[in-house]
C-alpha positions in Angstrom: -74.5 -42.3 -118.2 -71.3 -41.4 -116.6 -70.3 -43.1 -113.4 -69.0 -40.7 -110.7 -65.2 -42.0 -108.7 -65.8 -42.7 -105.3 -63.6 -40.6 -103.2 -62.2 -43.2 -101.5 -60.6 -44.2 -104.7 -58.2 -41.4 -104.4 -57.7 -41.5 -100.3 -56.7 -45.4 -101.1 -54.2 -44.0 -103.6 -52.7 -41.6 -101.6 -52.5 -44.4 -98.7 -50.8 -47.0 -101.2 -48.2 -44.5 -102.6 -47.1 -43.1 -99.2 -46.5 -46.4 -98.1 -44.3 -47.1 -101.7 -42.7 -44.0 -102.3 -43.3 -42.0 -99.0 -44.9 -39.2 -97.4 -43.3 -36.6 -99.0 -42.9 -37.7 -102.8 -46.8 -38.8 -102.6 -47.8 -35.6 -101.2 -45.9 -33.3 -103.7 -47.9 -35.3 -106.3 -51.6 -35.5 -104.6 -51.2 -31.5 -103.9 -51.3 -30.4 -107.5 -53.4 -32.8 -108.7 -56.0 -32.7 -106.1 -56.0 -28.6 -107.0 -55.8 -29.3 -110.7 -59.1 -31.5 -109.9 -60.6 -28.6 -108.1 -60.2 -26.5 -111.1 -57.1 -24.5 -110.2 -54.7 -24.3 -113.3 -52.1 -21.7 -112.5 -48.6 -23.8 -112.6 -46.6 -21.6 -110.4 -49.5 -21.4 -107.8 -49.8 -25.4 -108.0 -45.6 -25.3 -107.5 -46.0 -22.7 -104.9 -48.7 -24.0 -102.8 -47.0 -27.6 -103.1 -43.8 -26.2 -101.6 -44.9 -23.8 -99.3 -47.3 -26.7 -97.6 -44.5 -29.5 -97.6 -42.0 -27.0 -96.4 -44.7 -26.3 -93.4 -45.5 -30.3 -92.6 -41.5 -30.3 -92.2 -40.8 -27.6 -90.7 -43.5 -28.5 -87.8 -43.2 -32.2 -87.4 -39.4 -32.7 -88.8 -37.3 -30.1 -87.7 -39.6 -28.9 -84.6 -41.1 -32.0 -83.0 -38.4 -34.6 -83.9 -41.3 -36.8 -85.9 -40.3 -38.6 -89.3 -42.9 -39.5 -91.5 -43.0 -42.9 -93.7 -40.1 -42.5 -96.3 -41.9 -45.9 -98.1 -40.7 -49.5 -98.8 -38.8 -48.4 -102.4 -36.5 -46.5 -99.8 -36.0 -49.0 -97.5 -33.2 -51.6 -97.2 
């Protein structure tokens, strides 16, 4: 019998490594791999659709309201 991941596995994942490595870096991982798991395998969509969403979260938040998001303790002083 084969014991199905609780989804809230992965959103504890993505909350640990943002607060390590950052918003960004985490998110440029968890986007492919969260598409990879939803069975999409083309590598230059994966690349594509991880850029072109990042480059929109900084675009909006960033550059246009001002707002910096966690840059994680390995960063820090």
């Amino acid at each position: 019998m084969h014991e199905q991941e609780n989804p809230c596995d992965r959103t504890l994942g993505y909350a640990l490594a943002t607060d390590m490595i950052g918003f960004y870096p985490s998110t440029a991982v968890t986007i492919p791999l969260a598409a990879w798991l939803f069975g999409y395998r083309s590598p230059l969509g994966l690349v594509a659709a991880t850029v072109i969403v990042i480059g929109v979260i900084w675009l909006i938040f960033d550059y246009g309201m001002s707002q910096d998001f966690p840059a994680g303790r390995l960063w820090q002083e």
